[in-house]
N, C-alpha and C positions, 0 to 999 in steps of 0.2 A: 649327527650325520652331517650335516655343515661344516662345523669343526675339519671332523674328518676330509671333508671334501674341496674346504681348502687348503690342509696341509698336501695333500697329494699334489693341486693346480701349482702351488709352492714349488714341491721337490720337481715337478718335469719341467717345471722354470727356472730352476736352478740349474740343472743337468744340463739343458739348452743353453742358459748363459755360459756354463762351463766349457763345454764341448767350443762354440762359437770364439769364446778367448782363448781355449788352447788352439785353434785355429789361425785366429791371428797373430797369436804370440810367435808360432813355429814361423807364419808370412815373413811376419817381421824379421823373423833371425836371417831369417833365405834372404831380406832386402840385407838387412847388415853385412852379412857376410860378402855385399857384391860381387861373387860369383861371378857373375856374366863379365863386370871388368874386368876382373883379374885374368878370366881365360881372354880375352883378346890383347891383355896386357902381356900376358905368356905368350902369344900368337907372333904378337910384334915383334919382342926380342929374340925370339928361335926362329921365325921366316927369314932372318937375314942372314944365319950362318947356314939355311941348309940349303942344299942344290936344289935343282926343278924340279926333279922326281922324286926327291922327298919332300918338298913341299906341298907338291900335290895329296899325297897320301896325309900330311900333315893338317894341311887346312879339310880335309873333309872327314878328320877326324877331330878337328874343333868345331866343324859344322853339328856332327852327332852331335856331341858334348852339348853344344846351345841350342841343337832343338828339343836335347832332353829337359832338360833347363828350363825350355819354355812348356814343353808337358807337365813338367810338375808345377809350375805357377797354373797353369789354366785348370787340373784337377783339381789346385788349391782351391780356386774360384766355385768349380763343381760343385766341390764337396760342401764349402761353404752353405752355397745356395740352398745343397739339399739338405742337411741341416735344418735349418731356416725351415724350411718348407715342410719336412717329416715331423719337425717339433710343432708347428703350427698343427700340422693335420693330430697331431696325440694329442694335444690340448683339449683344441674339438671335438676328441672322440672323448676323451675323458669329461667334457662336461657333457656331453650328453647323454652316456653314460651315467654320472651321477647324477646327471637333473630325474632319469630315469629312474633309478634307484630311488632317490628323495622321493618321487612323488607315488612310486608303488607304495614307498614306507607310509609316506603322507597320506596318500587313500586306505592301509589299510589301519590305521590311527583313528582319522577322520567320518568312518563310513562306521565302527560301531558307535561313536560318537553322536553322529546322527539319530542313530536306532535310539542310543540313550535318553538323548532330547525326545523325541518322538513316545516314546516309554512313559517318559515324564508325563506327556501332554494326557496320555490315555491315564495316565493314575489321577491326574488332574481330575478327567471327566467325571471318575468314578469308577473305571472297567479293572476291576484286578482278575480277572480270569485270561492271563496271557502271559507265555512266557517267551525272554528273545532267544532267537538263535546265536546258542554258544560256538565257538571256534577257535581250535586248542592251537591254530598256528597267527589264534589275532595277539599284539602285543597286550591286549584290554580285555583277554578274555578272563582273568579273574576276577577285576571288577564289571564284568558279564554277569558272570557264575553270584555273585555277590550281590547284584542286583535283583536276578532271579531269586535267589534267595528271601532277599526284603521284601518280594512281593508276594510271593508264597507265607513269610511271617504273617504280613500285613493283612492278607487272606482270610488266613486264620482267625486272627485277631479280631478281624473286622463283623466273622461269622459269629464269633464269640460272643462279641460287644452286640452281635444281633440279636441273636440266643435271650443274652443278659435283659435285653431292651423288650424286647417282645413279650418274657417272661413276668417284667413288673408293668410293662402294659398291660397285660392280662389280669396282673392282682390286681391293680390299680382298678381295672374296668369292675372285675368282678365284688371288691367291694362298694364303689358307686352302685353297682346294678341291683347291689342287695340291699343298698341303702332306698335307691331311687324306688324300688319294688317294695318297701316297706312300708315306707311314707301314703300311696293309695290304699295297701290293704289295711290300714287303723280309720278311714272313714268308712270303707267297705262291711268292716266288720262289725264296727257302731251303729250302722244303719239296719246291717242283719238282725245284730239282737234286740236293737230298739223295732223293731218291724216283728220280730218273734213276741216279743213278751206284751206286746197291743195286743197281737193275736190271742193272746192265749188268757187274755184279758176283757177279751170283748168288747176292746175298747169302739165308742160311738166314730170315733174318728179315723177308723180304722185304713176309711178310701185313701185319706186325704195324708196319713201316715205311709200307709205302699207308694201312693203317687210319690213321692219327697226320697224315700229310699230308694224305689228304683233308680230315681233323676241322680241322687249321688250316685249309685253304684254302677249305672251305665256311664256317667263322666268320668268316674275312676277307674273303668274296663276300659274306657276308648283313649285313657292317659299310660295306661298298658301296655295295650295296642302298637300305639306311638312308639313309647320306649322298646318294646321288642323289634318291631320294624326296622328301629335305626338300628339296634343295638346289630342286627340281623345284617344289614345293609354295611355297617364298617366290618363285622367278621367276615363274608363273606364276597369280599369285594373280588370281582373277576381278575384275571388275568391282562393288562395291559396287550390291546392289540394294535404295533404301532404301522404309521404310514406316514407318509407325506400328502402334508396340507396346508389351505392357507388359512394362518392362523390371526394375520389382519382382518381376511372377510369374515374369519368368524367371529370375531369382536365388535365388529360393523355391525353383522345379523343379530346378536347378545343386545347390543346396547337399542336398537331400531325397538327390541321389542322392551325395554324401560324407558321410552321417550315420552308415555304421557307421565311417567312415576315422577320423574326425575331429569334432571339437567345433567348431560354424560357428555362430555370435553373428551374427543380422542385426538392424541397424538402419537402416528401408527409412524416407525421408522420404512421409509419405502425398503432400505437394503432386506430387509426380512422378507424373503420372498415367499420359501417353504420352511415347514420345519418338519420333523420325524417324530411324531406321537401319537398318542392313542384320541382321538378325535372326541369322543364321548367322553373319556375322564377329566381332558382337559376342560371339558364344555361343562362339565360338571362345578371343576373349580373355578371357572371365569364366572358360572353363574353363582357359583355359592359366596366370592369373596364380593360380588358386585351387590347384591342383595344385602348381604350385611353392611356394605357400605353406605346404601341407599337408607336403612334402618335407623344408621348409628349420626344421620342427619336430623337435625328437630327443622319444622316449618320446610319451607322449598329445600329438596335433595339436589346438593348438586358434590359432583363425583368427576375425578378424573383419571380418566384411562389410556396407559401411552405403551409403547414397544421400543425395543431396540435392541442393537446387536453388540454385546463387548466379550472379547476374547472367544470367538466361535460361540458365547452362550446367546441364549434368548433369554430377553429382561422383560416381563411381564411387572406393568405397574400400575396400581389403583389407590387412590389418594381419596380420603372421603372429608369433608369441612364438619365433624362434626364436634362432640364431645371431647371426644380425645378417649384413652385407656392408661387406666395409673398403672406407675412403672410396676408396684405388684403384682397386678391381673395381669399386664404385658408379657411377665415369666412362666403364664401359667395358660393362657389364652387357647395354647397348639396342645394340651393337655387332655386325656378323652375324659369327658361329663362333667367339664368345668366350665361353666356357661354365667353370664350376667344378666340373661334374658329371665324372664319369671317363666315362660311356657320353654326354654331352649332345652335340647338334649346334652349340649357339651360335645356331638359329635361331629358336627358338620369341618370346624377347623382343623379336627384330629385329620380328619378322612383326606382333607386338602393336603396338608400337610402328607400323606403316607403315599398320595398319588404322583406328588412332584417326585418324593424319595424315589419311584417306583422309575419314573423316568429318570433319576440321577443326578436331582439338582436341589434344589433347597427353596426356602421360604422364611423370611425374615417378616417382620415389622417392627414399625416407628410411630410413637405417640405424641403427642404435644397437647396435654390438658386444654380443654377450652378453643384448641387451634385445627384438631383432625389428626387419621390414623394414617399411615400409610403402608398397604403391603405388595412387596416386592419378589416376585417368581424369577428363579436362574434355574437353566437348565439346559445341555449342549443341544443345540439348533436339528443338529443331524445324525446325532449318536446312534447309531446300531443294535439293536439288544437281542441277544439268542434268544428267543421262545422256548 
């Protein structure tokens, strides 16, 4: 378009120079030829052989002559000028014109362009449920059409790999559950038939063998209990209902209530003002990663808790001084009923972990044997989610 748009400025600059030197070229011949001398040079030598009355009719037919003479030098001048003047004004018109041109092109180049970028940022987020507005007279509406496309694969794909993931969460759980379910019913059941065959034995100690059995078999029910509760608790976890809130003061209010546990250092970034979540699930994982952080401290806990804001996300961070977690158990930690605790479920980090996803963001951690863990929450500040 450029290109284009200075060959044009070129050719009605050429035409103009042209025009303007055939101009003067002709001037010039009209000066050469000194015309005007010659006729009062003609004037002179014929005035003196003619009588008075032909003189008369004489000179005022050389007077024509030289005021035509001078007509045509001053239309020379005219014309000149306008020239000049109509090629300046075409110029003008022709660039604004094509600055016009260029920039209708330019806007409509640039304005799916935009959409694209902005596209970007929402796959960024996490949102594939959107598609852009095609337009079969944009020059970029195939890589439009193309990109829609990739999103609608990605879509799929993404549901797919959700299907696939959910499916061997599921085995996964349910072989732990029928592991974890196994392990109390072998004291349950020892305790029963050592409690049946006293009985039926008549044994002297009969009290003092119920009292002992119950005591395992009520510890092994309320270990049960526990395990279906939670088990109960991650299957069924509600629906995310999000809102905006402030998520500095509720880190304030979380930690106010572990001040006699624990030493909790916040460093809240003020730009975080609101975020858009589900108030409860968050409060949920702020308490469950702070708690374990408090835990994973031997003698005085102390714990650090900070926020801030990069790339529109929210970075939720909690630092614990303790033990540390080897890089093995680190790959395995966010796994459901994989625990290092002796009484843990293995769910509480699952659950964390499925509530950030649920909001669109993620959940890392970092160990350093001997030095403390640290885990780190992203997730877009303000992002939107259909119910």
């Amino acid at each position: 378009m450029v290109l284009v748009s200075l060959v044009t400025l070129i050719a009605a600059m050429l035409m103009r120079d042209f025009f303007i030197s055939n101009l003067s070229s002709y001037q010039e011949q009209i000066t050469d030829l000194s015309t005007k001398d010659k006729v009062r040079a003609l004037h002179k030598s014929i005035s003196t052989v003619l009588d008075s009355s032909q003189l008369v009719i004489f000179n005022s037919e050389i007077e024509g002559v030289l005021r035509d003479l001078h007509k045509i030098e001053i239309a020379g001048d005219f014309y000149s000028r306008d020239i000049e003047r109509y090629s300046i004004g075409i110029v003008v018109v022709m660039i604004i014109l094509t600055g016009s041109v260029f920039l209708f092109l330019f806007m409509i180049i640039t304005r799916p362009l935009t959409r694209l970028l902005s596209a970007t940022e929402q796959l960024k987020g996490g949102d594939f449920d959107f598609q852009m507005k095609e337009s079969i007279y944009s020059p970029l509406n195939t890589l439009i059409v193309a990109f829609n496309n990739m999103i609608t694969d990605l879509n799929q794909s993404r549901e797919r790999l959700l299907e696939a993931e959910k499916q061997t969460i599921w085995q996964e759980m349910a072989r732990a559950m029928a592991h974890e379910i196994k392990n109390p019913l072998t004291p349950i059941r020892l305790a029963a038939q050592r409690l049946e065959a006293k009985y039926y034995e008549r044994a002297d100690n009969l009290p003092e063998i119920l009292e002992k059995s119950m005591r395992v078999i009520n510890e092994e029910v309320d270990n049960l209990q526990s395990l279906v509760n939670a088990f109960s608790g991650f299957a069924k976890m509600p629906e995310a209902q999000f809102d905006h809130y402030d998520l500095n003061k509720q880190l304030r209010d979380i930690s106010d209530q572990y001040s006699d546990d624990a030493r909790v250092d916040l460093k809240l970034d003020k730009d975080l003002k609101e975020i858009y979540a589900d108030t409860m699930q968050i409060k949920q994982v702020l308490v469950n990663l702070i708690q374990n952080a408090i835990q994973a401290c031997p003698g005085e806990p102390h714990i650090e808790v900070s926020t801030s804001v990069r790339d529109q996300s929210c970075i939720i961070s909690i630092k614990d001084h303790g033990q540390g977690i080897s890089e093995a158990d680190l790959n395995k930690i966010f796994e459901p009923y994989f625990t290092t605790k002796k009484k843990g479920t293995g769910l509480g980090l699952a659950i964390v972990r499925r509530i950030i996803r649920q909001h669109g963001g993620e959940i890392k951690a970092t160990s350093v044997l001997g030095t403390g863990s640290t885990f780190e929450i992203s997730f877009p500040c303000n992002r939107r989610i259909e119910q």
